[in-house]
Structure formats: C-alpha cells, structure tokens
Backbone as JSON Lines, residues from 0, in Angstrom:
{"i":0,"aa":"X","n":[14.71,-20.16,52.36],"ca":[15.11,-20.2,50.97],"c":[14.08,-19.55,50.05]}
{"i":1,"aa":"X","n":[12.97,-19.49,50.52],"ca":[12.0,-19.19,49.45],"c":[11.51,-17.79,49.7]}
{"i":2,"aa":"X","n":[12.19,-16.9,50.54],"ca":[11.97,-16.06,51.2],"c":[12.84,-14.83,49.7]}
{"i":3,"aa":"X","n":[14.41,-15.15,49.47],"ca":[14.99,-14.46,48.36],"c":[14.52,-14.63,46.89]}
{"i":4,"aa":"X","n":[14.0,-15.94,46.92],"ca":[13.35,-15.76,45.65],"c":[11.97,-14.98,45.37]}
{"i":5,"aa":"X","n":[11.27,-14.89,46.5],"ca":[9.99,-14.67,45.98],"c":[10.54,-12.59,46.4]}
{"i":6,"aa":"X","n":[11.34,-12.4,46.98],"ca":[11.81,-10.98,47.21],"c":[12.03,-10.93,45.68]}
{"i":7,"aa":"X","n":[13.02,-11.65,45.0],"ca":[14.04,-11.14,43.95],"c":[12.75,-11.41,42.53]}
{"i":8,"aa":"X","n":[11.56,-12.38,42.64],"ca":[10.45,-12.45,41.81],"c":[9.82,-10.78,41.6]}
{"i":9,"aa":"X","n":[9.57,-10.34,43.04],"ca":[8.85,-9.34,43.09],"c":[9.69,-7.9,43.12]}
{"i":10,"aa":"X","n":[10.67,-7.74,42.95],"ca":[11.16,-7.18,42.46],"c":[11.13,-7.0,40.96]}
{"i":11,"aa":"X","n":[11.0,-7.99,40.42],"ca":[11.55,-8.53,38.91],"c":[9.77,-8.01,38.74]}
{"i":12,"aa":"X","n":[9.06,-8.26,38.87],"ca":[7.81,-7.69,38.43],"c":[7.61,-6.18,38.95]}
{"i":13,"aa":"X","n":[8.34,-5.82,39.36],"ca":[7.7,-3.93,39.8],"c":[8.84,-3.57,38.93]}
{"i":14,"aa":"X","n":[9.59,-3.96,38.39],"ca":[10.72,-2.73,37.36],"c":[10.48,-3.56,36.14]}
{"i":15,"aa":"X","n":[9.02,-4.92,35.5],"ca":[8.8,-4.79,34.49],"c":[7.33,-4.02,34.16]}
{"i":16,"aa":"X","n":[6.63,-3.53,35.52],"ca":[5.4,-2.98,35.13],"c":[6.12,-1.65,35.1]}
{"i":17,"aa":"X","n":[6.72,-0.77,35.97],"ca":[7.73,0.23,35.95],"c":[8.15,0.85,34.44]}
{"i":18,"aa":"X","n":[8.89,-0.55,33.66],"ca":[9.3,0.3,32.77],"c":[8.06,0.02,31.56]}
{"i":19,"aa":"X","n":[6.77,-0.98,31.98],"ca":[5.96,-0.38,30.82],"c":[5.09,0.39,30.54]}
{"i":20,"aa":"X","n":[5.11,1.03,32.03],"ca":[3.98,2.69,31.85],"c":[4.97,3.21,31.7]}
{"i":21,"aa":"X","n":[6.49,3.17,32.22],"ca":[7.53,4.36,30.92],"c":[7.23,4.36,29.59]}
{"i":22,"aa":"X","n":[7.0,3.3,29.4],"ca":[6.85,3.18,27.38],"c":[5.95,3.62,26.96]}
{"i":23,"aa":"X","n":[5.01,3.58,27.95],"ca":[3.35,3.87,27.7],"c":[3.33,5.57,27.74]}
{"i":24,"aa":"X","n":[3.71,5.72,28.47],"ca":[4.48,7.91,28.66],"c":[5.2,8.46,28.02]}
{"i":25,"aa":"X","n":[5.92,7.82,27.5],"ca":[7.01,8.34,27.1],"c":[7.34,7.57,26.19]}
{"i":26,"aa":"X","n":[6.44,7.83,24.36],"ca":[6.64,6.83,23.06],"c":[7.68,8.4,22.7]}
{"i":27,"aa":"X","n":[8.78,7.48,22.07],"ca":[9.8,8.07,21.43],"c":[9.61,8.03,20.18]}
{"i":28,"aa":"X","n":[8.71,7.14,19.83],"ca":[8.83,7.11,18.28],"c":[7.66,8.57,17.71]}
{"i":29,"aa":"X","n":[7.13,9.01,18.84],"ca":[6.05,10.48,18.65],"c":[6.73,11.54,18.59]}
{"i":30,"aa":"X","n":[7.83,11.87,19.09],"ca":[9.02,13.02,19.31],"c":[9.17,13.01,17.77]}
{"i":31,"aa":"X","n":[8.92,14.26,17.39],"ca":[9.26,15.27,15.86],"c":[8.7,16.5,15.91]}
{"i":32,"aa":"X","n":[9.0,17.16,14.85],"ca":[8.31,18.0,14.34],"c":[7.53,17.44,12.94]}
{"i":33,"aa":"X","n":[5.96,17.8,12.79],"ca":[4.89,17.53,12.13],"c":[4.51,18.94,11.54]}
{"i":34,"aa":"X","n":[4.13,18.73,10.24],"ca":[3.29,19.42,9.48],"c":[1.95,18.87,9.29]}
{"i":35,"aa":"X","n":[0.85,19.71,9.62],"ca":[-0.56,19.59,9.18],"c":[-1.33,20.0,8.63]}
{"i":36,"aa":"X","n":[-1.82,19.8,7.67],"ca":[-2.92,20.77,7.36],"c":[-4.34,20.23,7.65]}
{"i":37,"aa":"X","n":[-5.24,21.71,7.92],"ca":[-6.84,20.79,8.42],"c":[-7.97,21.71,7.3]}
{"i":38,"aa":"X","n":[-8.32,20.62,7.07],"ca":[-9.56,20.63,5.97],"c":[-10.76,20.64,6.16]}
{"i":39,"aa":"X","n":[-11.77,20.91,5.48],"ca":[-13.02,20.72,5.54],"c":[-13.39,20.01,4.1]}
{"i":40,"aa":"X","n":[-13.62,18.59,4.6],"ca":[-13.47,17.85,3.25],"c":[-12.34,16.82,2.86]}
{"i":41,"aa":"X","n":[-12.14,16.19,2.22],"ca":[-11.16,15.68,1.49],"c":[-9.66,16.46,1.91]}
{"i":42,"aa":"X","n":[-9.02,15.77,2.14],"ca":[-7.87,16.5,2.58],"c":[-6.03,15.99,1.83]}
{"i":43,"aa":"X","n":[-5.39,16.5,1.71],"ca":[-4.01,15.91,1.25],"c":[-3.23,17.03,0.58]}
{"i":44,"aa":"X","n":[-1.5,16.8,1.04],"ca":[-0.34,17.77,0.64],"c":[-0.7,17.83,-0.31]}
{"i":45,"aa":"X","n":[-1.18,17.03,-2.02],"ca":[-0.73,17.54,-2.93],"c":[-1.93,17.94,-3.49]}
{"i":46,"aa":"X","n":[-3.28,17.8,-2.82],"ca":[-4.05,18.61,-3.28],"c":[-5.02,19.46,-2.51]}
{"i":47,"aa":"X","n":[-4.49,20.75,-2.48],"ca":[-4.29,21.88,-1.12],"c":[-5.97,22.54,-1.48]}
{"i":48,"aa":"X","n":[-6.63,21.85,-1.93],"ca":[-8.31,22.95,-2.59],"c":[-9.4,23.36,-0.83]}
{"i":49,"aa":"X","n":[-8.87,22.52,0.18],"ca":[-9.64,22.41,1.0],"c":[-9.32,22.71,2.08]}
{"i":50,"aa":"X","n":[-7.8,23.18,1.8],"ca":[-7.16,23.45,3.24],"c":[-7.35,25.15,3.7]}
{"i":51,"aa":"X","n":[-8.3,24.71,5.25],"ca":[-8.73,25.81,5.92],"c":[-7.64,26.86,6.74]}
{"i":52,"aa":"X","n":[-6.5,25.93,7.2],"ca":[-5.32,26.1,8.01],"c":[-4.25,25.11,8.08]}
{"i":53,"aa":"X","n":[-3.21,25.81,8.31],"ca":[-1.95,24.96,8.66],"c":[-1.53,24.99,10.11]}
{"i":54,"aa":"X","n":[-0.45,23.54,10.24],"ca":[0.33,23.85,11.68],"c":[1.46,23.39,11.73]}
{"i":55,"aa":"X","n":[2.4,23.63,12.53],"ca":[3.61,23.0,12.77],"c":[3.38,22.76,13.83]}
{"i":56,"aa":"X","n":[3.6,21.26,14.28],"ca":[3.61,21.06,16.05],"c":[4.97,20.27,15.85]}
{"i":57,"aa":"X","n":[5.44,20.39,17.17],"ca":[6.58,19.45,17.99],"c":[6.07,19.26,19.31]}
{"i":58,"aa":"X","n":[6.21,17.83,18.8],"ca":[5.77,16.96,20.35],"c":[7.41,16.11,20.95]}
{"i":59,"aa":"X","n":[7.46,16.63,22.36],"ca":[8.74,16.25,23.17],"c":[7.88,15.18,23.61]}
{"i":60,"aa":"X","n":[9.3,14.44,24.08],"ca":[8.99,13.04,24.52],"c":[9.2,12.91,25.99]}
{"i":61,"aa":"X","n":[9.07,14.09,26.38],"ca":[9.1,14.35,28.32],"c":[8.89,16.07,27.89]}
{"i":62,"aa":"X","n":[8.38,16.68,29.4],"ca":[8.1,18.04,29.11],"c":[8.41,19.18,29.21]}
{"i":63,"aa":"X","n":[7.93,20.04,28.24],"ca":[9.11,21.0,28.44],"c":[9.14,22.08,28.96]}
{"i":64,"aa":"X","n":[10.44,22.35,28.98],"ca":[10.98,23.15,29.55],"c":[10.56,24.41,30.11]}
{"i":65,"aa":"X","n":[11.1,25.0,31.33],"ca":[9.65,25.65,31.47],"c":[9.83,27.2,31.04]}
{"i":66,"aa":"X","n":[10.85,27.73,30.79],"ca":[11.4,28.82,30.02],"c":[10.8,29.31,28.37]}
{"i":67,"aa":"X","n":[10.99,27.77,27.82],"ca":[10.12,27.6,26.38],"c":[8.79,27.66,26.54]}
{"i":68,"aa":"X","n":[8.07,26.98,27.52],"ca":[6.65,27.52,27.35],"c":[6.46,28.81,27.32]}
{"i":69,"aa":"X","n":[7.34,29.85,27.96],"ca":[7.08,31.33,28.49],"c":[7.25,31.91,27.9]}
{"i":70,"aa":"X","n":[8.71,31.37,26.38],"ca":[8.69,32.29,25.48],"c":[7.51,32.09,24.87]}
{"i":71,"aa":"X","n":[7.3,31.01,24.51],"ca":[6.03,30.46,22.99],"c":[4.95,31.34,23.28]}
{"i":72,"aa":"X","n":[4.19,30.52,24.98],"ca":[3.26,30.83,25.49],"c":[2.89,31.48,27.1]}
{"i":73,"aa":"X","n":[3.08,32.84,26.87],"ca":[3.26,33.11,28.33],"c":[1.73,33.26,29.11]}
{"i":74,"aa":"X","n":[0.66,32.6,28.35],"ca":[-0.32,32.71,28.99],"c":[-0.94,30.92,29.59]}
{"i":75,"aa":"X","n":[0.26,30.23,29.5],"ca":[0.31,29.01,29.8],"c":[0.61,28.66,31.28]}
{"i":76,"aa":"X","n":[-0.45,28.51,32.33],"ca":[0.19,28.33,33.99],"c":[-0.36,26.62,33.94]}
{"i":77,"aa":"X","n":[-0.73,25.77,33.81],"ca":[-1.18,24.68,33.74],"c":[0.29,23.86,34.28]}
{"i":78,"aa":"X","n":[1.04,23.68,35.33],"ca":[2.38,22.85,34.8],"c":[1.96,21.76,35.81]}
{"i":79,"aa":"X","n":[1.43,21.91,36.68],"ca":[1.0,20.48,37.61],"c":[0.06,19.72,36.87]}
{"i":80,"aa":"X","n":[-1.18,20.27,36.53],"ca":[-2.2,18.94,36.06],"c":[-1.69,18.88,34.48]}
{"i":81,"aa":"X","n":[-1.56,19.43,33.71],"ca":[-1.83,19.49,32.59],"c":[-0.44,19.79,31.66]}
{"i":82,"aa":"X","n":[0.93,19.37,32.33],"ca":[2.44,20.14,31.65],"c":[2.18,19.79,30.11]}
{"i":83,"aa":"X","n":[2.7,21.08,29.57],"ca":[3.46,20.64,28.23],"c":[4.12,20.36,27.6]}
{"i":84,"aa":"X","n":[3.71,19.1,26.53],"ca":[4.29,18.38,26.19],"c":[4.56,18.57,24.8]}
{"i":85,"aa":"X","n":[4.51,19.74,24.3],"ca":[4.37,19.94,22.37],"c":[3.74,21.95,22.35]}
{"i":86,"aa":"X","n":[4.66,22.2,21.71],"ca":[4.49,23.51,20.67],"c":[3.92,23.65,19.44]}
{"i":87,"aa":"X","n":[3.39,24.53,19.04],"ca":[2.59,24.58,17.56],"c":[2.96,26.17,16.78]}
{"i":88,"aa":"X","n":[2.66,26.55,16.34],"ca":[2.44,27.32,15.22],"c":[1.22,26.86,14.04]}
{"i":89,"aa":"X","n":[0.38,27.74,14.55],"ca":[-1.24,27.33,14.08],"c":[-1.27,28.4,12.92]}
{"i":90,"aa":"X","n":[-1.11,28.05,11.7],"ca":[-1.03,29.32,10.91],"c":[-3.1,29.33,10.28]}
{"i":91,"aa":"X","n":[-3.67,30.68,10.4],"ca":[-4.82,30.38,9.31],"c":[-4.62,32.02,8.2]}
{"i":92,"aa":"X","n":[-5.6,32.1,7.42],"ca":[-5.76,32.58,6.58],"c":[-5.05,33.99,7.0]}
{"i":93,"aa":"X","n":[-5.54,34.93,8.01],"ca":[-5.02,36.16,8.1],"c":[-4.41,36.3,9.17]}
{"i":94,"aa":"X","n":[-3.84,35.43,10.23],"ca":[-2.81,35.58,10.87],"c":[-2.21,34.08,11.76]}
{"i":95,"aa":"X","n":[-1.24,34.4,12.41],"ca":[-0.53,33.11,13.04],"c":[-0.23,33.76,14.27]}
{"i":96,"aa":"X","n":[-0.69,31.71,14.71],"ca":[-0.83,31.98,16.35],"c":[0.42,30.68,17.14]}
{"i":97,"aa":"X","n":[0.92,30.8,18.16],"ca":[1.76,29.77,18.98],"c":[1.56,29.46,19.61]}
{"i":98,"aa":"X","n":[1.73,28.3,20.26],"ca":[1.27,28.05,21.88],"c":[1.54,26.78,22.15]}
{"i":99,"aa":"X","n":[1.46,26.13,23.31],"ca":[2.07,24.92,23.9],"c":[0.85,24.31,24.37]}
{"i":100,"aa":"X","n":[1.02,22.88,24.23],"ca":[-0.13,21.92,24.29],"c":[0.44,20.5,25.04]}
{"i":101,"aa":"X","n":[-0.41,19.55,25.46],"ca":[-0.32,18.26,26.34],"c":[-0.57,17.54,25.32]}
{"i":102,"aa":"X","n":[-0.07,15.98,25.27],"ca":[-0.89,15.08,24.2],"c":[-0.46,14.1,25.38]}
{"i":103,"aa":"X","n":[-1.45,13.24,24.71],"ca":[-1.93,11.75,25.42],"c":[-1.91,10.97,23.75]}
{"i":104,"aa":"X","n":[-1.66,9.76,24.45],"ca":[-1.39,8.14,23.12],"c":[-1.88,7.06,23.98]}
{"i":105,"aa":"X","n":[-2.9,6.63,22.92],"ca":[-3.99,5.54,23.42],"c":[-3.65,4.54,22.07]}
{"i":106,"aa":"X","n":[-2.65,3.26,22.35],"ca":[-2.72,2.85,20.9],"c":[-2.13,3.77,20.18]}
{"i":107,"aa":"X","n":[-2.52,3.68,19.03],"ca":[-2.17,4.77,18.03],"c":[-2.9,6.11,17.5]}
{"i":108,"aa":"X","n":[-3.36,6.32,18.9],"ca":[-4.77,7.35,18.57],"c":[-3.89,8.54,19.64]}
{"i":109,"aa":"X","n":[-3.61,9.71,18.54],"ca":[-2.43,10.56,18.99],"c":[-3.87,11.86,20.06]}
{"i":110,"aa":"X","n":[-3.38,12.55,20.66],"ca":[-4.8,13.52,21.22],"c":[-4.36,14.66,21.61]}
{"i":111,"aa":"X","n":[-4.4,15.78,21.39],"ca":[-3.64,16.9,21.58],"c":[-4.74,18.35,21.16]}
{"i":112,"aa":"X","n":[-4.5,19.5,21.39],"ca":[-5.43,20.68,21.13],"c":[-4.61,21.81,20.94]}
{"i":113,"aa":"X","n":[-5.03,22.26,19.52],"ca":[-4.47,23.6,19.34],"c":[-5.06,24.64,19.23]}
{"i":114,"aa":"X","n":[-4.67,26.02,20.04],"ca":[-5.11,26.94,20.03],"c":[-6.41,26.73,21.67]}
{"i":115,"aa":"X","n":[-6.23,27.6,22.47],"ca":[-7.23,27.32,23.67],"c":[-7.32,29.11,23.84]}
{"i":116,"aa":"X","n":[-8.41,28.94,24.49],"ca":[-9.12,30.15,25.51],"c":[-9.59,29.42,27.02]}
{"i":117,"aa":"X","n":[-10.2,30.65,27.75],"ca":[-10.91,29.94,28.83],"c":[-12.07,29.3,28.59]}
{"i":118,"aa":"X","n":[-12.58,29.35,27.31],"ca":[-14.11,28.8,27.1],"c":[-13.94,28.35,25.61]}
{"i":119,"aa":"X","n":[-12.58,27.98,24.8],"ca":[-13.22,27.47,23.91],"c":[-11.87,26.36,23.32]}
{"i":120,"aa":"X","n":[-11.43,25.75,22.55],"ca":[-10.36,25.23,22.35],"c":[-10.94,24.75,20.74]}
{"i":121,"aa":"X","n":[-9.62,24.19,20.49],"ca":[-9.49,23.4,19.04],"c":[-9.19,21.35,19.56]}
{"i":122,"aa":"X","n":[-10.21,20.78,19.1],"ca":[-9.84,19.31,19.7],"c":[-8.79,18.79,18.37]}
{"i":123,"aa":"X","n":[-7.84,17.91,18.49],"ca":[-7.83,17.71,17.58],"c":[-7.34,15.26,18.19]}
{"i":124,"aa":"X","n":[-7.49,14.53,16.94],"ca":[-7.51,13.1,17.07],"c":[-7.0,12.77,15.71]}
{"i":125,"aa":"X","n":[-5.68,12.43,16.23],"ca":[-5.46,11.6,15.0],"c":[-4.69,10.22,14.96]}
{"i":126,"aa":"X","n":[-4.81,9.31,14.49],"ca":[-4.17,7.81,14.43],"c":[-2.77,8.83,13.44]}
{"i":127,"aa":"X","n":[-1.82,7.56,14.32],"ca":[-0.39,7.42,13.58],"c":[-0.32,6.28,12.83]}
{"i":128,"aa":"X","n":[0.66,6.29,11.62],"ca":[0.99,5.6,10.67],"c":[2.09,5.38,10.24]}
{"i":129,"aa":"X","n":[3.32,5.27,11.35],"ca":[4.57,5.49,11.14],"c":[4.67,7.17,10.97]}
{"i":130,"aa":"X","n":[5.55,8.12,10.31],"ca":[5.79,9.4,10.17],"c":[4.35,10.19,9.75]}
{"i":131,"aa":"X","n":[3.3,9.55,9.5],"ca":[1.93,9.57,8.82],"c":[1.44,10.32,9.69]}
{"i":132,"aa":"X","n":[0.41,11.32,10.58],"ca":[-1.02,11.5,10.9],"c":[-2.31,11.69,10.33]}
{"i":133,"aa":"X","n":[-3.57,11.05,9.91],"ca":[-4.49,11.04,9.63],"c":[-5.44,11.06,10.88]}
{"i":134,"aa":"X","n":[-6.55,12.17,10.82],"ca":[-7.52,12.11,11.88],"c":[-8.89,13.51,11.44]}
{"i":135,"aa":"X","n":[-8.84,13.66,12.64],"ca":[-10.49,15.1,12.58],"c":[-9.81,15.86,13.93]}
{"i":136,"aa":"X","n":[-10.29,17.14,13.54],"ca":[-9.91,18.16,14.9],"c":[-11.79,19.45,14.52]}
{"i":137,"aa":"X","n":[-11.92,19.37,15.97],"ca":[-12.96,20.7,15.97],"c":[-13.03,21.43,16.79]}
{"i":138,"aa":"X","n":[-13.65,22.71,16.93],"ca":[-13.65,23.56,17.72],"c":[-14.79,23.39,18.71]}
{"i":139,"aa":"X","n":[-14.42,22.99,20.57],"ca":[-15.41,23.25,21.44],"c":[-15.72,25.02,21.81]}
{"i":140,"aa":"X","n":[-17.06,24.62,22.63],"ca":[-16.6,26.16,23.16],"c":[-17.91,25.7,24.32]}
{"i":141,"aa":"X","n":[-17.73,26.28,25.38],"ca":[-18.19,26.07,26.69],"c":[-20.01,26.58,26.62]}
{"i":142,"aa":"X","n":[-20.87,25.28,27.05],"ca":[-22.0,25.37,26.64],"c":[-22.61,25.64,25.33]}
{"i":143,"aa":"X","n":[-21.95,24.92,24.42],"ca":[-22.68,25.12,23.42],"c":[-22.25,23.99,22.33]}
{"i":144,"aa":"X","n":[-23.44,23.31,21.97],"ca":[-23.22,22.25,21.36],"c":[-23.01,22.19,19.87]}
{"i":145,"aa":"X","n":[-22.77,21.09,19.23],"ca":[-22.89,21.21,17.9],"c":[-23.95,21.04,17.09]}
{"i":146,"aa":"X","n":[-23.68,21.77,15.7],"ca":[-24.87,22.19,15.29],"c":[-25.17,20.97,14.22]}
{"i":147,"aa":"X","n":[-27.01,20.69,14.23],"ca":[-27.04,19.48,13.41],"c":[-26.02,19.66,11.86]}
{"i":148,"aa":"X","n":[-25.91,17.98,11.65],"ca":[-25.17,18.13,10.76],"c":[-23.59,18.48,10.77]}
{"i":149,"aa":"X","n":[-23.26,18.56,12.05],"ca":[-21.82,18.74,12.61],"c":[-21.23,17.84,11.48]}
{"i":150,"aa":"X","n":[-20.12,18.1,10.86],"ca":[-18.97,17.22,10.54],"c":[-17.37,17.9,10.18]}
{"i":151,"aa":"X","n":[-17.04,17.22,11.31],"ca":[-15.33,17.76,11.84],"c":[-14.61,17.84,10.67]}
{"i":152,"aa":"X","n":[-13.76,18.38,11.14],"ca":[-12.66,19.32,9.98],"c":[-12.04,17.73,10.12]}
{"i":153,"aa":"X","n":[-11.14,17.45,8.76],"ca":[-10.08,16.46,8.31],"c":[-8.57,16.68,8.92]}
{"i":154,"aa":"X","n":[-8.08,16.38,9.26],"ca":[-6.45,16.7,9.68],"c":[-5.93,15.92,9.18]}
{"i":155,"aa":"X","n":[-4.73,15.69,8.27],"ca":[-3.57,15.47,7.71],"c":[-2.33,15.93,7.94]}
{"i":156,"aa":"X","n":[-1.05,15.35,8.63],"ca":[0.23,15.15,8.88],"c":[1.18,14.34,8.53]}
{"i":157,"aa":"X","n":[2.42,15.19,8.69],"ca":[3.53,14.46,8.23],"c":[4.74,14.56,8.59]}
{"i":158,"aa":"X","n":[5.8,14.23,9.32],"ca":[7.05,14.49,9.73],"c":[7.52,14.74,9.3]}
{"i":159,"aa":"X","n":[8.22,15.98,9.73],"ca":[9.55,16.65,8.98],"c":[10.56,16.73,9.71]}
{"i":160,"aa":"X","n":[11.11,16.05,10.81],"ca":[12.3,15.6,11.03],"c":[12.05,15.51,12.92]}
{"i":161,"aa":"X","n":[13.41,15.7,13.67],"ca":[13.52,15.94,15.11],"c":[12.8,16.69,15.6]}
{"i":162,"aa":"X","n":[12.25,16.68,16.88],"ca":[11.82,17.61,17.98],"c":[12.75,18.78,17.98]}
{"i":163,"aa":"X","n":[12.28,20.02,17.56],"ca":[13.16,20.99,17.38],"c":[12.19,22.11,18.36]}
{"i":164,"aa":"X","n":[12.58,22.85,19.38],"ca":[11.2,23.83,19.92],"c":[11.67,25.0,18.62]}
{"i":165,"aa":"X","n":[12.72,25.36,18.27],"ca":[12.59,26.46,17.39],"c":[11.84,26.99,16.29]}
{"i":166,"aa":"X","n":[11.3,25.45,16.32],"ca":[10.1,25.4,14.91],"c":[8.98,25.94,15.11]}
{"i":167,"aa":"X","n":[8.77,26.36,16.73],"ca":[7.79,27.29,17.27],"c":[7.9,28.5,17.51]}
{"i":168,"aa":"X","n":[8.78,29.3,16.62],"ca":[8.7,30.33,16.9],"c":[8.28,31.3,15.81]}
{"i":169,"aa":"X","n":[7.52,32.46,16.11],"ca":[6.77,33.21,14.96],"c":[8.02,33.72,14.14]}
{"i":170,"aa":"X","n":[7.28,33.73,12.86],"ca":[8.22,34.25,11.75],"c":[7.89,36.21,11.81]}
C-alpha cells in the first residue's frame, strides 16, 4: 500500500520542482519590447541632457529563432552555450548597430549585453519594476581594467508593448 503512494508523492514533487525552474527560465512577464536610454549621470525620458545612446531591445521568452538571429546578426554562432534570447538596436550618436543577446533573471535583477566583439562587450544590469527598467551598463574589454574613479553609465527603460523581432531591424 505504501508503495503507490510514496510513487504518486514523488512524482507530485518532480513536476512541482519541474515546473519551478520553468518559471525560473522562462518569466513571461520579461517578454516585450523596451526602450532605453544610457546616460552618464542622472538619467530620464523627459529629461534627455545626458543621454549618451539609445536602444530598443526585445527579449523572447524562449529562444530565438535561428533564421532571426542570421538576419539581425550573422556574426552570432554561440547557439549551444550561450542561445539567444533578445534583439537590440543600439542606436549612438553617429551610427546604429543590431545584434542578438542572452539574458539571465536573478530576482528582479534583469542581465543582458549589448553590442560584443571578441575582446570587448557592453555589460549592462538592471532591476525591473513592473514595465520599468532602472540599472548601470559598461563597457569591458579583455585585460584591461577600470580606470580609477570608474563610474558606470545609468540605464533607464521602458516598455513599449509585445515581443516583436521586427523592432530589430535597421531603419
């Protein structure tokens, strides 16, 4: 007798840890398209004095597709360790760039990087706030540290609707 219950117990515990690293992988409430802008300084939409660059990202809520990375980013081979999970459009001062990126969610601490080389990338960290992002993003680059007095660029976001990949494409 105690043989089906403790089967049908342990069952009942592997499809509730099951579905909570699904939840933990795969937050639906992160799927949109986001506007950002990143600052040096004080940062916010309605007062633009500090903004260094803009971005549009869309973050999917599973990954994509592997056709869309190739249009966005055809210098993207990463699909075993590292798939992507989000598109951007990194606009700065004299030109705009695209490309496909991974994010990870710790809590509400969103983690994602825009713009990469083989030796240097853009970090970027920001807490969610409902449709909100507030955080810091900076630029690594391979062997070489930061300089005293380092202090990271500001990032500010905001949702502007569904996961759309079209929102990644150059104008």
């Amino acid at each position: 007798m105690k043989r089906p219950m403790t089967c049908g117990l342990l069952s009942l515990l592997i499809l509730t840890c099951s579905a909570a690293q699904s939840a933990r992988s795969k937050d639906r409430a992160i799927a949109g398209t986001y506007e950002l802008i990143i600052c040096k300084g004080q940062c916010s939409f309605t007062e633009r004095g500090n903004v260094l660059r803009t971005a549009i990202i869309v973050f999917f809520d599973r990954v994509m597709k592997r056709q869309d990375v190739e249009r966005i980013d055809s210098t993207y081979h990463d699909f075993k360790y590292d798939p992507a999970k989000a598109c951007y459009i990194l606009t700065n001062p004299n030109r705009q760039t695209s490309g496909v990126t991974s994010w990870t969610l710790n809590g509400k601490t969103l983690s994602f990087s825009l713009m990469r080389s083989p030796d240097s990338w853009y970090s970027v960290r920001v807490e969610r706030n409902g449709d909100l992002l507030k955080g810091v993003g900076n630029f690594w680059s391979a062997g070489v540290a930061p300089p005293a007095g380092f202090v990271p660029d500001t990032i500010v976001g905001r949702r502007r609707g569904p996961a759309d990949v079209a929102a990644c494409k150059l104008s």
